[in-house]
C-alpha positions in Angstrom: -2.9 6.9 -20.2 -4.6 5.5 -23.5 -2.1 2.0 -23.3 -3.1 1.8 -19.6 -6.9 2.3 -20.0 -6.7 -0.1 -23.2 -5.1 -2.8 -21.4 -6.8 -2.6 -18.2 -10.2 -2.7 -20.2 -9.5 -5.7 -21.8 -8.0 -7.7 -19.0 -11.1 -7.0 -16.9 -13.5 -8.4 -19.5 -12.1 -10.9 -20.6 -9.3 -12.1 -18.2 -11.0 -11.2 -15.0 -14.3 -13.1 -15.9 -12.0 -16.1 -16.8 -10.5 -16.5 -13.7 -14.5 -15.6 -11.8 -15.5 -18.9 -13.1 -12.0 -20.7 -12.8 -12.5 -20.2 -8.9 -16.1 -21.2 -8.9 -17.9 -18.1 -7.1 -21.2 -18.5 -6.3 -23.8 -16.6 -4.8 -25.6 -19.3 -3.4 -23.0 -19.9 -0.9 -22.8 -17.8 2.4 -19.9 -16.0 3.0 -17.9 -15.5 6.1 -19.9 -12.0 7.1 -23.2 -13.6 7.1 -21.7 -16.9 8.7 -19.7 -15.3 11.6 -21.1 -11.8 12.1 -20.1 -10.4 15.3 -20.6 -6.3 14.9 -16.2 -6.0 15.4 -14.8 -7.8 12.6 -17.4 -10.1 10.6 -19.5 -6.9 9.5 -21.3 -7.6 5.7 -20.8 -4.5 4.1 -22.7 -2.9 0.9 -20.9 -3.4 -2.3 -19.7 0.4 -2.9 -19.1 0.6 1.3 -16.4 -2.6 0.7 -15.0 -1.5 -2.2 -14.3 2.0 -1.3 -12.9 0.3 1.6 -10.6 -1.8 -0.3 -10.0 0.4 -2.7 -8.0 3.1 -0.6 -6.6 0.4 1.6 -4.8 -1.3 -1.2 -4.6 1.8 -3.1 -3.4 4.3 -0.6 -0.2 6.4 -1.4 1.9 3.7 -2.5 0.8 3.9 -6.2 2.0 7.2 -6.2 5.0 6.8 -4.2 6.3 4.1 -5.7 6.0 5.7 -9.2 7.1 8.8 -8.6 10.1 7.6 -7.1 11.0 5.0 -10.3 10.2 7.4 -12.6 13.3 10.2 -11.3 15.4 7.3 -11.1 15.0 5.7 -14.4 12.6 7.7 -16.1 8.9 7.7 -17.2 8.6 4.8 -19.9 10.2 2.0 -18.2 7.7 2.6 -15.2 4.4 3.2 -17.5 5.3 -0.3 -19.2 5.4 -2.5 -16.1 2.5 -0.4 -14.4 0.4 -1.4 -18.0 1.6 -4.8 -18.8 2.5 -5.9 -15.0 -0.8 -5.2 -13.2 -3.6 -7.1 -14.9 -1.4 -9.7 -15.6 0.0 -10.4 -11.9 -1.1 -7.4 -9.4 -5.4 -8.2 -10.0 -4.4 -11.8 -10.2 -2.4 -11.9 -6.9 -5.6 -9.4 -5.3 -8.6 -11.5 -6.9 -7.0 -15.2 -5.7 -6.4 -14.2 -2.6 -9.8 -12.8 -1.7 -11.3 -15.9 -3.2 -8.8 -18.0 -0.7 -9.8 -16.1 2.1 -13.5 -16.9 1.5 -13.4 -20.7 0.9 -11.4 -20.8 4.1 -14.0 -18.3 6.8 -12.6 -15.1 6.2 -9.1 -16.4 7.4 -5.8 -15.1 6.4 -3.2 -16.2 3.9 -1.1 -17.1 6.6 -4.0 -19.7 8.3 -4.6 -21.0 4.6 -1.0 -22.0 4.0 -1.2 -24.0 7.7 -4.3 -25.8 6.4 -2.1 -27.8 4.0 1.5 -27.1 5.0 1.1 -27.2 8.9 2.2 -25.0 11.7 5.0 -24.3 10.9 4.7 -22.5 7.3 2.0 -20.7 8.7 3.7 -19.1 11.4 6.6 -18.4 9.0 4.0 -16.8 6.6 2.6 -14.9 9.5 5.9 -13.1 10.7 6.9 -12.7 7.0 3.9 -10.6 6.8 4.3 -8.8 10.4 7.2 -7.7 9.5 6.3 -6.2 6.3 3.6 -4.8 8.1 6.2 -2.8 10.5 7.8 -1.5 7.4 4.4 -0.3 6.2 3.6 1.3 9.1 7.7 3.2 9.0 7.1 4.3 5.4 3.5 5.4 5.0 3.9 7.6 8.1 7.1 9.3 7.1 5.4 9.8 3.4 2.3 11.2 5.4 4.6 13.4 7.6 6.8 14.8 4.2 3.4 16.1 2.6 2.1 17.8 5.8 5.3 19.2 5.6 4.9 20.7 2.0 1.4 21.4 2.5 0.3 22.4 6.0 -3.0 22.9 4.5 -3.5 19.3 3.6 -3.1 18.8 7.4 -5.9 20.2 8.1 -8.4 18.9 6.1 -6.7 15.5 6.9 -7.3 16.2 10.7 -10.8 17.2 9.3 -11.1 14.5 7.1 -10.6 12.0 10.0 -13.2 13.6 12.9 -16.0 13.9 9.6 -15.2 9.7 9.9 -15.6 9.1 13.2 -18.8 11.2 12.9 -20.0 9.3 10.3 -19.4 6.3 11.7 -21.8 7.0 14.6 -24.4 8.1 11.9 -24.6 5.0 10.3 -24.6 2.4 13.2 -25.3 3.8 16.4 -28.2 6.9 15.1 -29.1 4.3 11.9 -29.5 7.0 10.3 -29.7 7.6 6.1 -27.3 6.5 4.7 -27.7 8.3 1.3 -27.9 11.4 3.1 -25.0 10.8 5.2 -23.1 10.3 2.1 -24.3 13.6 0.8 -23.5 15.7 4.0 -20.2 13.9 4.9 -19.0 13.2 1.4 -19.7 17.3 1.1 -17.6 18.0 4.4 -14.2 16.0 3.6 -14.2 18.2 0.1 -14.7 21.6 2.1 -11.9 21.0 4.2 -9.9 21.3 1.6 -10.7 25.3 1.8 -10.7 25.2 5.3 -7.5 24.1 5.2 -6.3 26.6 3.0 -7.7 29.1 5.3 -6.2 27.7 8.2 -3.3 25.6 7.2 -1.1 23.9 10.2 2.3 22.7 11.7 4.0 21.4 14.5 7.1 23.7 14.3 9.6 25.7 11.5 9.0 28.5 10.2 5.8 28.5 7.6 4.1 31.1 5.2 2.0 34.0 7.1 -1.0 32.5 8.4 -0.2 28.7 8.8 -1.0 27.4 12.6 2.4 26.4 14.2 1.7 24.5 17.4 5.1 24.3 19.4 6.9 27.7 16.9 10.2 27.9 15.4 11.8 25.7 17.7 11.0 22.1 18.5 10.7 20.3 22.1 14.1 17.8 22.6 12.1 14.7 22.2 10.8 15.5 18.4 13.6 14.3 16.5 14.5 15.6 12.8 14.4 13.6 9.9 15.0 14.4 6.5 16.5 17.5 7.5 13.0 18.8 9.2 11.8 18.7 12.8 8.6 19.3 11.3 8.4 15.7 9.7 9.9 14.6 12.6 7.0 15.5 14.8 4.2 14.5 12.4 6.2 11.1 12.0 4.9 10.8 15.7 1.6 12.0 15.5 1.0 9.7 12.6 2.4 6.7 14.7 0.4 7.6 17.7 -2.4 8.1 15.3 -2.1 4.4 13.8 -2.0 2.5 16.7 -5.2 4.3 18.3 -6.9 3.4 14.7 -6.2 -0.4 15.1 -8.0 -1.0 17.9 -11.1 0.7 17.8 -13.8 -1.5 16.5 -14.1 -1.4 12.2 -17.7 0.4 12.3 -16.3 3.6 14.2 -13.0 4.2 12.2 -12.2 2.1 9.3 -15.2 1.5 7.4 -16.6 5.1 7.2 -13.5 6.5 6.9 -12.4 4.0 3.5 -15.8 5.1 2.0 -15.3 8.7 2.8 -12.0 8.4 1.1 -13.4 6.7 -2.0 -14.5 9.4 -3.2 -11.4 11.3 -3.0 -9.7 8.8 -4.8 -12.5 8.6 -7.4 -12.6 12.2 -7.7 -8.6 12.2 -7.5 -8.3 9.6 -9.9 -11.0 9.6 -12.9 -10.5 13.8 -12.9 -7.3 13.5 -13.5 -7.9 10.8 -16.4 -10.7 13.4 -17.6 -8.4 16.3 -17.0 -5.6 14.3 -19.2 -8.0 13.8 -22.2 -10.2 17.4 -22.3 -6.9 19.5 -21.3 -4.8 17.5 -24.4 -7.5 17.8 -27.0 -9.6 21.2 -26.0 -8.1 23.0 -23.0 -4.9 23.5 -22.5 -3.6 24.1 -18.4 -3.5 27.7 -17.3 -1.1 27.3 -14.1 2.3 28.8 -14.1 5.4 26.4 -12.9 6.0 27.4 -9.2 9.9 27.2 -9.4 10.9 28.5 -12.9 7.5 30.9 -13.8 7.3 28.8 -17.2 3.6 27.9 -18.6 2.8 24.2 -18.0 1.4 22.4 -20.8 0.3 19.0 -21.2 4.2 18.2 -22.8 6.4 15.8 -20.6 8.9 17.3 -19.6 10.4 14.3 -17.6 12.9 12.2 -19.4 11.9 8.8 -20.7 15.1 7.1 -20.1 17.2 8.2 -17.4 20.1 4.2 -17.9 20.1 1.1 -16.2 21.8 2.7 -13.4 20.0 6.4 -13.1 23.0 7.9 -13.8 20.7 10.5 -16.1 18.8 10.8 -13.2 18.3 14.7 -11.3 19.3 12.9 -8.5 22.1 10.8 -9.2 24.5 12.4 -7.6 22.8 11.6 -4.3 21.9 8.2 -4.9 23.4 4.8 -4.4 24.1 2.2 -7.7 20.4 1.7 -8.6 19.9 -1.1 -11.5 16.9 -1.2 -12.7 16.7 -4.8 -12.6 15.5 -5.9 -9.8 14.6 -2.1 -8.5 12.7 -0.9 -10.7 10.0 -3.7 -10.2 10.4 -3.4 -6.3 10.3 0.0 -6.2 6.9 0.6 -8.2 5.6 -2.1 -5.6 1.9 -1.1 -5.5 1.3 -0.1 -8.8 1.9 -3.5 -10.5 1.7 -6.2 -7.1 1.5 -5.6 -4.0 1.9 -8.7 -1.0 -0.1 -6.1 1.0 -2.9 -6.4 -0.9 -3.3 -10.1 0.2 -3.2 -9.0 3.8 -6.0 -6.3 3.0 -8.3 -9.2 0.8 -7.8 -12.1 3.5 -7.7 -10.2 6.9 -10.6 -7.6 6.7 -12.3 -7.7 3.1 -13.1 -11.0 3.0 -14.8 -10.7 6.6 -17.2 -8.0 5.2 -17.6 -9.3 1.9 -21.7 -9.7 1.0 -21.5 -11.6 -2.0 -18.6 -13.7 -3.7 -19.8 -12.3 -6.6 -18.4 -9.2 -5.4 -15.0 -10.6 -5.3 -14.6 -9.5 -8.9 -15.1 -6.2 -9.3 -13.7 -5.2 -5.7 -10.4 -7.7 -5.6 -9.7 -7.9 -9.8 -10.9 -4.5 -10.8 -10.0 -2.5 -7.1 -6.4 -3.9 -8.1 -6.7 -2.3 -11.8 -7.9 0.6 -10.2 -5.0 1.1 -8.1 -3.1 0.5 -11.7 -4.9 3.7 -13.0 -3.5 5.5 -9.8 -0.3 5.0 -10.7 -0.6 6.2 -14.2 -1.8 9.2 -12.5 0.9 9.6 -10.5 3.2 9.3 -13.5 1.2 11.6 -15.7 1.6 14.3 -12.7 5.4 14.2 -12.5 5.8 13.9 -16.0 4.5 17.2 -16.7 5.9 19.1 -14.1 9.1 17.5 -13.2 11.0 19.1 -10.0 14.5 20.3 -10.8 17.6 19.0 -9.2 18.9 21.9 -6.8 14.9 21.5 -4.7 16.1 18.4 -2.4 16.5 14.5 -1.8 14.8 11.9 -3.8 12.1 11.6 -0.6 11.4 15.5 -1.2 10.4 14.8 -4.6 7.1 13.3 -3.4 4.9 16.9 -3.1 5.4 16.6 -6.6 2.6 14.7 -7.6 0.1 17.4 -5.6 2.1 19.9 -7.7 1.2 18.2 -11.1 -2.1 16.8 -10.5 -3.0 20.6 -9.8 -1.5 21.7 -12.7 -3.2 19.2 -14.9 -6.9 19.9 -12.7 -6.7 23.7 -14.1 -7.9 22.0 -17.5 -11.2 21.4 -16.0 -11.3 24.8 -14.2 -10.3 24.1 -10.8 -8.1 26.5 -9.7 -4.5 25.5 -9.3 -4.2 26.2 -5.5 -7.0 24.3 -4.9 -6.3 21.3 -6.9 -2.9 21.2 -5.4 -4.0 20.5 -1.6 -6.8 19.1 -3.4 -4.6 16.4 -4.6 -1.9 16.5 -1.0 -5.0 15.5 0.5 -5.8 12.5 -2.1 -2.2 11.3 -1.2 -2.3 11.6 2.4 -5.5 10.1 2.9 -4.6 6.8 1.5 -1.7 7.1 3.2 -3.5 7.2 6.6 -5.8 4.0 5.3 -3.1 1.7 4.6 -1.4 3.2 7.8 -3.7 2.0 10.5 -4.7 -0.9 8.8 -1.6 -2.3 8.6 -1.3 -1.6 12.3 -4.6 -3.5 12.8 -3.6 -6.2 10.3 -0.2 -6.6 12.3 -2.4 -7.2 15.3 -4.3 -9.6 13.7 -1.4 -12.2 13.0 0.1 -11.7 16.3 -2.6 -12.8 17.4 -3.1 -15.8 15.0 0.8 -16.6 15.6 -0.3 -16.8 20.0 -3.9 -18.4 19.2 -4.7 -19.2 23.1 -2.4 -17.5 25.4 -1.2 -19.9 27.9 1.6 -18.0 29.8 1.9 -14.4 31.2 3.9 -13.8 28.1 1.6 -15.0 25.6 -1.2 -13.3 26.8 0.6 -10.3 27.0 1.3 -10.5 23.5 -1.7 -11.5 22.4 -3.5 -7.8 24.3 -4.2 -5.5 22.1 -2.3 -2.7 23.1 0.6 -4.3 23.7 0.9 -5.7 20.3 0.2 -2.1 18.8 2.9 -0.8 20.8 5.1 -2.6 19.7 4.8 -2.1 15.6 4.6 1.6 16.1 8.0 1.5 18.3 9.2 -0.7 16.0 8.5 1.2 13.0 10.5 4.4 14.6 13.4 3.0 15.4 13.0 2.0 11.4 13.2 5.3 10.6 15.7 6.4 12.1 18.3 7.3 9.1 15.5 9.0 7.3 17.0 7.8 3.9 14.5 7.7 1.3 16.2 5.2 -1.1 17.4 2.5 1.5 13.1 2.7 2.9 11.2 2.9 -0.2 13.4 0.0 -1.8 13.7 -2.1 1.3 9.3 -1.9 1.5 9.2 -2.8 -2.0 11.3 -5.6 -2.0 9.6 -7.2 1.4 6.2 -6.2 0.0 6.3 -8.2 -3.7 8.5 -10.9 -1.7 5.3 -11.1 0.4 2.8 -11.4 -3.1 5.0 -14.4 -4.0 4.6 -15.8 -1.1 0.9 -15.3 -1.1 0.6 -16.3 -4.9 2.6 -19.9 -3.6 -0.3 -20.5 -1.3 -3.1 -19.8 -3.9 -1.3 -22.0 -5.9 -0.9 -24.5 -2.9 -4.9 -24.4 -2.4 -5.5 -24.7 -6.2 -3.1 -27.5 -6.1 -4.8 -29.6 -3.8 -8.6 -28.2 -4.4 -8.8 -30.3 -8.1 -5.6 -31.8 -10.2 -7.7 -30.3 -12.7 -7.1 -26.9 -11.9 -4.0 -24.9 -13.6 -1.7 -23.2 -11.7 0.1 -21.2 -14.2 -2.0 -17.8 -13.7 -0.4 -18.1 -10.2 2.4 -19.9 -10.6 4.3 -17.9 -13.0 4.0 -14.6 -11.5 5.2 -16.4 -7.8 8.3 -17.8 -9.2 8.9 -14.5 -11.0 8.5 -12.0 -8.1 10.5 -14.7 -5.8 13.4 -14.3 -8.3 13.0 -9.8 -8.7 12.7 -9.8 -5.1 15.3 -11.9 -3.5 17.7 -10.3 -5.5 15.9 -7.0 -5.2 16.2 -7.3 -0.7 19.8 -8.8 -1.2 20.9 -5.8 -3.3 19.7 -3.1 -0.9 21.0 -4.6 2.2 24.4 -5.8 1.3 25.1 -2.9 -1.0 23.3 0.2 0.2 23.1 -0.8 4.0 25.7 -3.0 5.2 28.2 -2.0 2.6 27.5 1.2 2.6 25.8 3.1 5.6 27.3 0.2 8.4 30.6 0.0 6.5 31.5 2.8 4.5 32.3 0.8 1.4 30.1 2.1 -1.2 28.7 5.6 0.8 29.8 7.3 3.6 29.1 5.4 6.8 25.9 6.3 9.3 27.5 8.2 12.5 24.4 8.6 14.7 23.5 6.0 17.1 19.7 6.0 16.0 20.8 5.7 12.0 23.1 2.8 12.9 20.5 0.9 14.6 17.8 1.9 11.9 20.5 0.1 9.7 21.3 -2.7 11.4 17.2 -3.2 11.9 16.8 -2.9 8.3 19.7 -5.8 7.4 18.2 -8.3 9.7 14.4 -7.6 8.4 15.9 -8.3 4.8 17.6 -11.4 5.9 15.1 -12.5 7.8 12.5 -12.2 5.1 14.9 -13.9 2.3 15.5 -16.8 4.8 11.5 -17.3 5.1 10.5 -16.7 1.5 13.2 -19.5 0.6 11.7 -21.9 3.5 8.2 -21.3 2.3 9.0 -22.1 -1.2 9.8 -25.0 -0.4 7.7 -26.4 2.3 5.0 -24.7 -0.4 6.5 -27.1 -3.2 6.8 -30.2 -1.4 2.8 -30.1 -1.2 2.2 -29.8 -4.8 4.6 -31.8 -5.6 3.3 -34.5 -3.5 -0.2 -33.7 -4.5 0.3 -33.6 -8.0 3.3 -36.3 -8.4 1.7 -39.2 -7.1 -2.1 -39.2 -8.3 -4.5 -39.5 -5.1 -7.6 -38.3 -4.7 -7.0 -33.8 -4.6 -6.5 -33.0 -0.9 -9.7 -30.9 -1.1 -12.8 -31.7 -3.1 -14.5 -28.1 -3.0 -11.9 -25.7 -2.4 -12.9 -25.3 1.6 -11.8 -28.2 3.7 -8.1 -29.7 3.5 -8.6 -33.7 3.0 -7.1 -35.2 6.8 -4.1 -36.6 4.8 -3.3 -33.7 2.5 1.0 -33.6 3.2 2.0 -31.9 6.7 5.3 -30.8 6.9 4.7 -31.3 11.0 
């Protein structure tokens, strides 16, 4: 925790303020939610609104996910490194440039900014890159969601709580214009007394649950709820989530998304910096006081986890149920979040930087949201690492409660009982989970939309409705999920998400290039050409290895023999493919423009970072 603090401290103050002035932000200029506001989408948006906001849309569960899973697979010190080194260095660079992009060019997403230079063509290219990342997103989050409701039914409630205390507090603030220091107050106060609610009146779809949790449809489930990873349970809160997602995208931001990211800020800052606190006071002073669930043992702030489990996992408690795993390229693609996430960029260009007030602001909500997200992860880690689950208590994927298992644990040092700060902390990881859920849906929507621009056949304009669209990544996203196995998912996100940072680092570094020849492009050149190598390799691995080779084919596992977890492989081979054959295109196209800026001396294609010069090079 001390080498993540340390280095996150200094790479805020000094390299953060470095690369403020390097992109020129000024007040003085009007950003895209003054210039365009409409009350849907253009909406400016107080600083601490806007970052919590950000915050747990970029933060959501990935930075725990991610972690949690890298750290059973390789161990803990190989995941704490690249969370400490990797982040301010590439992850806060990667968040910062492209919210900076997005506002020199009206709030408009990576994928428009890369047309403005290369044409058409690479921006349609960038677009579906992203949509489908998006669709994988939307599979992953809501089968993470689903697996804690599982564990905790209690978290369920307060999350169903958590989300009607936002929709109230969304009419609060712009339909009654009421207080909105008081409405923090009372609402803020609601989403952390659900958490006893929920302990009081915990719920579930189906299964068979401690005495006195709510179970909707009883031991048994309906025929159309499928079961996936071994639970019907998951299965049917899979669907709820997915049905939940799609209703989010499309209601306008004020309702839904903006008082439900604040709301959740303070989870995640309570979630978060009491951990961190929790950490220092319980080492030094303390001490825990919660007894270890499974084997009755004291828990004490000792790591239990091992630091090193090989290249391969093979140390790993779950070796015996994985696939080959080498740490290069996994590891990197696995932690995804935690160190740089291509999701991020979608979040900065396609609704932060249409509420953004100030640029100003752009610092501490795109370079230190991104370090905070950093902190997350160490949190993560720090929960696991103390409280490790044993072997014999499931799949990789069922190893996920445990970070509401050891943030509780590690929250008795303060004095919060351990059942508390155990759904406490389920409900920290769900929510965030729910963010970056529906926002995906909604950013999805978004470049379909960009991809169409004016409908001008039946089809087009079908595409281009809003509901349609929607339907279509949630279905999507199902069928994804069809195999329910963890380690082919989780990998297969990562890979498609860092693949998608590189490609949004190429066109900052394609807008730097033709902005000024006197701008660098090493702070976002190097880390592109870096994540396009870790991550093509990292896709190619997992789905010629562990898909195709192994769960089509038979060669390296045993072969898939339901119908629904061979198409969820065969979906997830051609989305890696797919995505390899557009990152490779848009490094190129992306290169030929520098190059041709650059190479032959004219004039820069853009004299103040906003307008592309008429005869910057075209690919079309």
């Amino acid at each position: 925790m001390a080498l993540v603090l340390g280095t996150f401290t200094v790479a805020y103050l000094g390299y953060g303020r470095y690369l403020s002035q390097f992109v020129e932000l000024d007040d003085s200029r009007e950003t895209p939610a003054h210039k365009y506001q409409d009350g849907q989408e253009y909406v400016p948006a107080k600083k601490p609104v806007l970052l919590g906001h950000h915050y747990s849309s970029i933060a959501g569960g990935a930075p725990i996910v991610g972690p949690i899973t890298a750290a059973f697979i390789w161990g803990w010190v190989p995941a704490v490194l690249w969370v400490a080194i990797g982040n301010p260095l590439l992850g806060a660079v990667h968040d910062f440039t492209s919210l900076s992009s997005s506002l020199r060019h009206e709030g408009k997403s990576i994928g428009y900014i890369i047309g403005e230079y290369v044409g058409d063509r690479g921006k349609n290219m960038l677009l579906w890159f992203a949509f489908l990342l998006v669709i994988l997103v939307v599979a992953v989050f809501s089968l993470v969601i689903a697996v804690v409701f599982d564990a905790y039914p209690a978290a369920a409630t307060a999350g169903i709580i958590y989300i009607a205390l936002a929709l109230v507090f969304g009419v609060w603030l712009y339909q009654l214009n009421l207080s909105f220091a008081i409405g923090t107050v009372i609402f803020v106060a609601g989403v952390f007394a659900a958490v006893f609610i929920g302990i009081e009146y915990p719920v579930a779809f189906v299964g068979d649950h401690a005495a006195g949790t709510i179970v909707v449809f009883g031991e048994t489930a309906p025929g159309f709820i499928p079961e996936l990873l071994g639970s019907a349970n998951i299965g049917a809160w899979v669907i709820t989530m997915l049905v939940y997602g799609g209703a989010a995208s499309v209601l306008p931001v004020w309702i839904l998304l903006q008082p439900r990211d604040y709301l959740s800020s303070f989870l995640l800052y309570t979630g978060v910096g009491g951990t961190i606190l929790a950490v220092i006071v319980g080492t030094f002073i303390t001490g825990m006081t919660a007894t270890h669930p499974e084997t009755g043992g004291e828990l004490t702030f000792t790591i239990v986890q091992d630091a090193w489990y090989g290249f391969f996992g093979g140390g790993s408690p779950f070796a015996g149920d994985l696939p080959l795993m080498p740490l290069f390229p996994l590891l990197f693609v696995t932690i995804a979040c935690g160190t740089i996430s291509g999701f991020h960029s979608l979040v900065s260009s396609g609704t932060t930087a249409k509420q953004l007030d100030k640029e100003t602001d752009a610092r501490l909500i795109g370079y230190g949201g991104m370090l905070g997200e950093g902190l997350l992860a160490a949190v993560a880690l720090s929960a696991v690492a103390v409280v490790a689950i044993p072997a014999g208590t499931g799949g990789i994927g069922l190893a996920l409660p445990n970070f509401a298992l050891g943030g509780g644990a590690i929250l008795t040092a303060l004095g919060v009982p351990f059942a508390v700060g155990e759904v406490f902390m389920a409900l920290v990881l769900s929510a965030f989970l729910l963010t970056s859920m529906d926002t995906a849906v909604r950013l999805g929507r978004y470049m379909i939309e960009e991809v169409i621009g004016t409908p001008e056949t039946s089809v087009q304009e079908a595409g281009a409705n809003r509901y349609v669209n929607t339907s279509v990544i949630v279905v999507v996203a199902f069928f994804l999920l069809g195999s329910g196995r963890w380690e082919d998912l989780w990998t297969l996100f990562g890979g498609a998400n860092q693949l998608l940072a590189a490609m949004a680092l190429l066109t900052v570094t394609v807008w730097l290039a033709n902005w000024d020849d006197t701008k660098q492009l090493i702070s976002t050149g190097v880390p592109m050409a870096l994540m396009v190598i870790i991550t093509i390799a990292g896709l190619t691995w997992v789905s010629m290895y562990q898909v195709l080779g192994g769960r089509l084919l038979g060669i390296t596992t045993p072969a898939e023999t339901e119908l629904l977890a061979q198409i969820s492989a065969v979906v997830q081979v051609l989305i890696a493919l797919t995505l390899i054959g557009l990152a490779v295109s848009l490094v190129w196209i992306g290169y030929g423009n520098i190059k041709a800026v650059r190479g032959i001396g004219e004039e820069p294609a853009v004299a103040d970072g906003g307008e592309p010069d008429a005869d910057a090079p075209d690919d079309d």
